[in-house]
MIMIPA-21455 format. One record per residue (C-alpha): x, y, z; residue in one letter; chain. Coordinates in pm, whole numbers, always signed. Example, Ala and Ser with C-alpha at 12.3 -4.5 7.8 and 13.67 -1.06 7.14 Angstrom:
2
NODE      u      v      w code unit
NODE  +1230   -450   +780    A    A
NODE  +1367   -106   +714    S    A
This chain:
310
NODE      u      v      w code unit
NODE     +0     +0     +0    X    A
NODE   +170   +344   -115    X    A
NODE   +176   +610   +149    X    A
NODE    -49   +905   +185    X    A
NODE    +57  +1199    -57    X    A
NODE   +200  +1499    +80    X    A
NODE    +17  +1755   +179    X    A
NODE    -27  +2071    -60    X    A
NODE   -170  +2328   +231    X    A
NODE   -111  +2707   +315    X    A
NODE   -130  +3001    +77    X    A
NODE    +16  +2875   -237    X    A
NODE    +41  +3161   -537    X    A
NODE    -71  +3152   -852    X    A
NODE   +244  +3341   -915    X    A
NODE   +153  +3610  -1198    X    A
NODE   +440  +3605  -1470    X    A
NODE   +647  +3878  -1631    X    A
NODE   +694  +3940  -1996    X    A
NODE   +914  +4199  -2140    X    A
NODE   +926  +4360  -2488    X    A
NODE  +1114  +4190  -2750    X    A
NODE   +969  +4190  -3116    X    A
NODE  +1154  +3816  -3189    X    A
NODE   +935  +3660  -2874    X    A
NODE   +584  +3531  -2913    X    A
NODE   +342  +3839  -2930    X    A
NODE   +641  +4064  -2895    X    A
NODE   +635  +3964  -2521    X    A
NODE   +923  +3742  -2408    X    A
NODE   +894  +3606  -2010    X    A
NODE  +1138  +3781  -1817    X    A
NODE  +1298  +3495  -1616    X    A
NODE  +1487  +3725  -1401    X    A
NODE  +1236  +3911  -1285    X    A
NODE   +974  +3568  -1210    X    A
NODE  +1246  +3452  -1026    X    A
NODE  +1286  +3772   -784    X    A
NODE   +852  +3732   -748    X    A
NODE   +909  +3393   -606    X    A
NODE  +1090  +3476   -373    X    A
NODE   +961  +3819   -246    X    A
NODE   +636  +3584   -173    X    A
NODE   +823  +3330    +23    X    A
NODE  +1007  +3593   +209    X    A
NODE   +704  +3754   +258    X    A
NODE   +539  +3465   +454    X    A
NODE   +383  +3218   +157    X    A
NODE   +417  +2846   +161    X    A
NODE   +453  +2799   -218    X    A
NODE   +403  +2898   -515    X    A
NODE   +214  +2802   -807    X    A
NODE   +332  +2804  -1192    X    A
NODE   +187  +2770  -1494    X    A
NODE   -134  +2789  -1367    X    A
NODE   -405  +3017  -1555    X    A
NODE   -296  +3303  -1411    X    A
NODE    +62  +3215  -1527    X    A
NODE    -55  +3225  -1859    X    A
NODE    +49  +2920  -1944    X    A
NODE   -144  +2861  -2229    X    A
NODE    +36  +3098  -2415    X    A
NODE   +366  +2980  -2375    X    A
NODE   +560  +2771  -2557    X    A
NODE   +722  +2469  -2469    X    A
NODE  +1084  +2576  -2351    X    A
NODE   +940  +2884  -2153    X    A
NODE   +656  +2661  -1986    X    A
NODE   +917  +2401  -1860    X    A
NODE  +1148  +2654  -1776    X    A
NODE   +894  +2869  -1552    X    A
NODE   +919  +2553  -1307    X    A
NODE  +1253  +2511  -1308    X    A
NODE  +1325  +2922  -1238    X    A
NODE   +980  +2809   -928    X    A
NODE  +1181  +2540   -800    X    A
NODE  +1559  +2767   -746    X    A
NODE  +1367  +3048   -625    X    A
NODE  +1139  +2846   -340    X    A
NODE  +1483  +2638   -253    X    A
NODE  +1317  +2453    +59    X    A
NODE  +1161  +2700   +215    X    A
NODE   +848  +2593    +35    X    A
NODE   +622  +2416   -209    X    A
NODE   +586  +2462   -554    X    A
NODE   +255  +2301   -758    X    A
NODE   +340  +2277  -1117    X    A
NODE    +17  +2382  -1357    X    A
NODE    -16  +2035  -1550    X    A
NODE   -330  +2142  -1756    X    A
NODE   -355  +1979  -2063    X    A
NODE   -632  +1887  -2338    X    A
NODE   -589  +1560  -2317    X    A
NODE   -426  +1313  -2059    X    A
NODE   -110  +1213  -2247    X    A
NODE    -48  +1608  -2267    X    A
NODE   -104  +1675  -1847    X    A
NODE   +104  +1362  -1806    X    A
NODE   +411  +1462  -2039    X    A
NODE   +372  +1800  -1833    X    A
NODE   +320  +1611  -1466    X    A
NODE   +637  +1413  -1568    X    A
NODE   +875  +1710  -1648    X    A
NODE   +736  +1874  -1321    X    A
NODE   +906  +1533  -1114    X    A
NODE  +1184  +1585  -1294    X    A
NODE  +1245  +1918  -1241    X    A
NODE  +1182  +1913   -898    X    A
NODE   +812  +2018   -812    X    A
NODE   +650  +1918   -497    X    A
NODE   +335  +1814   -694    X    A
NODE    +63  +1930   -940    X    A
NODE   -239  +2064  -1054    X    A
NODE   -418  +1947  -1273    X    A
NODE   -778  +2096  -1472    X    A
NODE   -996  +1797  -1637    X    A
NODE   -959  +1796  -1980    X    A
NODE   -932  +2132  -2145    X    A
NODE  -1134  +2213  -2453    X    A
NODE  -1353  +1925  -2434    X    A
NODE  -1654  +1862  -2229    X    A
NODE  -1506  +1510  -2124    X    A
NODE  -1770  +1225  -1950    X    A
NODE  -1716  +1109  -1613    X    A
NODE  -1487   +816  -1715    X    A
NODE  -1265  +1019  -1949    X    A
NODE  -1219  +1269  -1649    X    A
NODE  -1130   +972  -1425    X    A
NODE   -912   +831  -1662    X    A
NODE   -707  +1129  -1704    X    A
NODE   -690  +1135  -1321    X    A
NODE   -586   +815  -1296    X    A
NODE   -294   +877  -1556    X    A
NODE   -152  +1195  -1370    X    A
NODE   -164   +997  -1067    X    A
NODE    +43   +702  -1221    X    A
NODE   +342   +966  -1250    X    A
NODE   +355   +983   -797    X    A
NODE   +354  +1291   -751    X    A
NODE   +107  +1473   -545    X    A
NODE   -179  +1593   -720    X    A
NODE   -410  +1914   -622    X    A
NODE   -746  +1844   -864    X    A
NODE   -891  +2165   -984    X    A
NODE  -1261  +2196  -1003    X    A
NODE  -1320  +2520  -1277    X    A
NODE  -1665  +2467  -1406    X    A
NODE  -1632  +2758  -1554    X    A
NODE  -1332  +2690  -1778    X    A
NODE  -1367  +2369  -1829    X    A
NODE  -1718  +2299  -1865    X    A
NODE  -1704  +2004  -1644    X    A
NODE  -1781  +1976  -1258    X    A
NODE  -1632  +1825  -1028    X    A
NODE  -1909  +1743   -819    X    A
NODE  -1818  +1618   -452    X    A
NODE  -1914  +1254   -568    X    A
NODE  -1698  +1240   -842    X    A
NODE  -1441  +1367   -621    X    A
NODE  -1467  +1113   -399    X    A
NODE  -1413   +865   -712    X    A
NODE  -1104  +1074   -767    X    A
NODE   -983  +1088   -437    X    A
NODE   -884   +703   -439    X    A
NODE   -617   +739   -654    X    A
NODE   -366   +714   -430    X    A
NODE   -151  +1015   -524    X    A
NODE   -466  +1263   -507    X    A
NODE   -418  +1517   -168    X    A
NODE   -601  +1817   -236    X    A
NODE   -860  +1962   -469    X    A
NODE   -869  +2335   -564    X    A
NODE  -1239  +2417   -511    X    A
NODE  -1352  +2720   -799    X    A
NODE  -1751  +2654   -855    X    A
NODE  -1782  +2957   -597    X    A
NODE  -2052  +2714   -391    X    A
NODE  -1968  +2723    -56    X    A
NODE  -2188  +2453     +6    X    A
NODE  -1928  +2155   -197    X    A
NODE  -1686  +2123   +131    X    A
NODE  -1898  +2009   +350    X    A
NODE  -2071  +1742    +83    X    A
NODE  -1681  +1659    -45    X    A
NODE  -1592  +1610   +360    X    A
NODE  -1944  +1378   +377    X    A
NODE  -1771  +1169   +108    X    A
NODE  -1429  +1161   +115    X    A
NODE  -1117  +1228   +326    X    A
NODE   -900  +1501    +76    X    A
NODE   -792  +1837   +138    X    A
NODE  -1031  +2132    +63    X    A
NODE   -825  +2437   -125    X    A
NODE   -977  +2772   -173    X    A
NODE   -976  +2814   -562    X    A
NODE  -1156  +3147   -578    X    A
NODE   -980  +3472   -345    X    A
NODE  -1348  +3575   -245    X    A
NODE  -1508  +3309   -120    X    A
NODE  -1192  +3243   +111    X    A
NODE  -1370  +3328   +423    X    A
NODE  -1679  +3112   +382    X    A
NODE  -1483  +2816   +277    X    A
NODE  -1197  +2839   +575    X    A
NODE  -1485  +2916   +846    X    A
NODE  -1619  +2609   +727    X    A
NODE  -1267  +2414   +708    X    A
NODE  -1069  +2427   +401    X    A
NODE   -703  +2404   +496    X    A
NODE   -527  +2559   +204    X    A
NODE   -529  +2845    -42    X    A
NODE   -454  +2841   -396    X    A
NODE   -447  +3236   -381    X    A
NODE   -415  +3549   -696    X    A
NODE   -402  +3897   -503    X    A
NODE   -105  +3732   -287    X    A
NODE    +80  +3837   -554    X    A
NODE     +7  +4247   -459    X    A
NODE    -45  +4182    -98    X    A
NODE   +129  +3868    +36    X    A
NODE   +206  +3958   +355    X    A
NODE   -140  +4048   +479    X    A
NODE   -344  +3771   +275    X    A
NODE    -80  +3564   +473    X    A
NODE   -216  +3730   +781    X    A
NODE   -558  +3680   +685    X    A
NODE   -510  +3343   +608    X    A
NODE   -327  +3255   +985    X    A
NODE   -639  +3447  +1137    X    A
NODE   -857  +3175   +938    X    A
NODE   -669  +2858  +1051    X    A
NODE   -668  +2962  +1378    X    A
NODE  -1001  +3035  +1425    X    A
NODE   -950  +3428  +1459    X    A
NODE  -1298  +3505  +1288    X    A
NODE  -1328  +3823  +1430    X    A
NODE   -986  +3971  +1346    X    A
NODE  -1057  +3757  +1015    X    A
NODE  -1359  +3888   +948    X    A
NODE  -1222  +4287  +1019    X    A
NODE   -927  +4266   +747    X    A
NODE  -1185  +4035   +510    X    A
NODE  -1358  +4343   +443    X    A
NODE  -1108  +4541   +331    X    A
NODE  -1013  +4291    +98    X    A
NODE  -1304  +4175    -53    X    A
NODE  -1383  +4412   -307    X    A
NODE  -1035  +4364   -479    X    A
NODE  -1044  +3967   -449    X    A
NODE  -1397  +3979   -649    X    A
NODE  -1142  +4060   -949    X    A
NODE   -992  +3686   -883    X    A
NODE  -1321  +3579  -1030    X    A
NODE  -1377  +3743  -1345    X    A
NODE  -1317  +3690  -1694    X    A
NODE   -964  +4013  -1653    X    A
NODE   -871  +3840  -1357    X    A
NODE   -490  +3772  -1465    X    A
NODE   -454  +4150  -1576    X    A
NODE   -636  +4242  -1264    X    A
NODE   -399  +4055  -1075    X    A
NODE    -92  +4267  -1278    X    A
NODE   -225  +4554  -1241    X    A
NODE   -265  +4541   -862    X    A
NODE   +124  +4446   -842    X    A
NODE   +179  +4794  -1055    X    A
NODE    -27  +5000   -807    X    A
NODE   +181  +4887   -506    X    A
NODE   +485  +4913   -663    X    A
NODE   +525  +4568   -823    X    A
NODE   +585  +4470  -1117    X    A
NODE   +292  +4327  -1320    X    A
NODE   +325  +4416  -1672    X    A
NODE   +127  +4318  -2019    X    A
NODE    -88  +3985  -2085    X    A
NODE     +4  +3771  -2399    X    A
NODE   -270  +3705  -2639    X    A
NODE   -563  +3612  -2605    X    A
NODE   -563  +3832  -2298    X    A
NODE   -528  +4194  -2388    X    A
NODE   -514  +4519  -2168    X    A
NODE   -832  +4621  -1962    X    A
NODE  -1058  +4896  -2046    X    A
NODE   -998  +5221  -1932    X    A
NODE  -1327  +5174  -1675    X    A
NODE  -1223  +4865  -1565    X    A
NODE   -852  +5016  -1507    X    A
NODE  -1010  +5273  -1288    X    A
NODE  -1211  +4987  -1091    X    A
NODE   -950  +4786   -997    X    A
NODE   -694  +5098   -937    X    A
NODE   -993  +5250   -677    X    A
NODE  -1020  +4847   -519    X    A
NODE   -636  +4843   -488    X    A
NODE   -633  +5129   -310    X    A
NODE   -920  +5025    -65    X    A
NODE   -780  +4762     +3    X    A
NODE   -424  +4950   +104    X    A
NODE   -620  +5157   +285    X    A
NODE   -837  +4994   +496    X    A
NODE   -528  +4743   +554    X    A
NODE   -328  +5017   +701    X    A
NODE   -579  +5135   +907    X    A
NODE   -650  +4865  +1100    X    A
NODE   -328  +4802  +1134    X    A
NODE   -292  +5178  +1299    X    A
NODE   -552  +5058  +1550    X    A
NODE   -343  +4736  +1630    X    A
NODE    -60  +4912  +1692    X    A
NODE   -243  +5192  +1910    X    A
C-alpha cells in the first residue's frame, strides 16, 4: 500500500508572470525569467508556503514549450526549501497533463495541478481516466474543479471517485458554492483548497485548509495574515481585514482576472506588466475599478493596522 501523498496546504500563489518587450518573442512579449524569479521569492520571504506556476494566471497557455518548462525550473531555485511549488499540468488531453506532470518530477516540483480535460466537455470516465494517468506519474496531485473553464464539474461525488487514486491530496475548489466542502468532507477524506480569493472566508470558516491564492501576488504579507487568522479560528480579526479585501479579491473571479492581478502588483509598486494574447489590456473603466479596489484595500489594511498598533 503506497503512502499518503503529501500535503499541498497554506497560501500557495498563482504566481503572476512577467513578460518583457522583445519583437523576436511570441506576441512581442518574451517572459522575463529574471524578474519571475525575484517574485518567487519576495512571496516566500514575505510569509507564503509555495508557489504556483503555470497555472491560468501564469498564462500558461500561451507559452511555448521551452518557456513553460522553464517557468518551473526558475519556481523550484527560487522556493529552494523553504516551500512548495505546484506545477500547472493542464492539458487537453491526458497524455499532454502527463508529459507535463512528468517534467514537473523531474524538475523538482512538490506536486501538481491538474484541470480535467481542457477544450472538451469530457464524461465522467474520461475525467477519471485522465486522473488516474496523472496519478500514475507519484507525484502529489491538487485536482482543480473550474466549471467555468472547463465545462465540467467536479461534483463532490466524483471527487470522492477521484480521491482514491492514491496520489490525489487536495482539490482546488472554484464553482464559488460554498456549500461543496462540507458534501466533499461527507464523502471523502482530501484536502479542501480555496480556488476562488473571495469566497476564502466562507470556505476556511467552514474548514478548508489551504489556499490556492491570486491577489497574494500584490499583498502577500497580509493575505498571509488573513489566512493565519482563518486557521486559527481568529474570525473576528478575520472577518475585520476580510472586508477590506473583498472588493479587490472579487477581481480573482472574473473573466480580466490575470490582468487584474498585474495591475494590482503595478499600483503597489510591483511589477505586473502586459498579458500575452488572447488576454489583452483592460478597459480604461475597468482600469479605474480595480486601481480605486487596490487602493481600498491599502487603505483599509493600514488602518486597521494603525488601530493594532495603538
Amino acid at each position: 500500500m503506497s503512502s499518503a501523498p503529501a500535503p499541498l496546504r497554506g497560501v500557495i500563489v498563482a504566481t503572476a508572470l512577467p513578460f518583457k518587450e522583445n519583437p523576436s518573442a511570441p506576441a512581442g512579449l518574451e517572459v522575463d525569467f529574471d524578474r519571475f524569479a525575484e517574485h518567487c521569492d519576495w512571496l516566500m520571504d514575505n510569509g507564503c508556503h509555495g508557489v504556483g506556476p503555470n497555472g491560468s494566471l501564469g498564462e500558461y497557455s500561451s507559452l511555448t514549450d521551452a518557456e513553460r518548462r522553464q517557468v518551473v525550473r526558475v519556481a523550484v531555485d527560487a522556493v529552494g526549501d523553504r516551500g512548495v511549488v505546484v506545477a500547472g499540468v493542464h492539458g487537453p488531453g491526458w497524455h499532454q497533463a502527463r508529459h507535463w506532470a512528468e517534467l514537473a518530477a523531474e524538475d523538482g516540483a512538490h506536486g501538481v495541478l491538474a484541470l480535467p480535460p481542457t477544450m472538451y466537455r469530457a464524461s465522467r470516465a474520461q475525467v477519471v481516466e485522465h486522473y488516474t494517468k496523472i496519478d500514475e506519474v507519484g507525484l502529489p496531485i491538487m485536482v482543480y474543479n473550474n466549471p467555468v473553464d472547463t465545462k465540467v464539474d467536479l461534483v463532490p461525488d466524483l471527487v470522492a471517485e477521484i480521491a482514491a487514486l492514491p496520489n490525489v491530496a487536495a482539490v482546488k475548489e472554484f464553482s464559488g458554492d460554498v456549500r461543496r466542502l462540507f458534501a466533499i468532507a461527507e464523502l471523502c477524506d482530501i484536502d479542501v483548497v480555496v480556488g476562488a480569493d473571495d469566497v476564502l472566508f466562507e470556505l476556511m470558516a467552514d474548514g478548508a485548509v489551504g489556499w490556492f491564492a491570486g491577489f497574494p501576488n500584490a499583498l502577500p504579507a497580509d493575505c498571509v495574515a488573513l489566512y493565519e487568522h482563518l486557521r486559527a479560528g481568529r474570525l473576528t480579526e478575520a472577518r475585520e481585514l476580510y472586508k477590506h479585501l473583498v472588493a479587490l479579491f472579487r477581481w480573482d473571479s472574473r473573466t480580466e482576472f490575470v490582468q487584474a492581478v498585474k495591475l494590482g502588483m503595478d499600483e503597489v509598486g510591483r511589477y505586473g506588466g502586459p498579458c500575452r494574447p488572447p488576454r489583452g489590456p483592460l478597459t480604461a473603466e475597468q482600469v479605474g475599478l480595480v486601481r480605486a479596489d487596490v487602493r481600498r484595500a491599502v487603505a483599509g489594511v493600514e488602518a486597521l493596522r494603525a488601530v493594532e498598533v495603538a
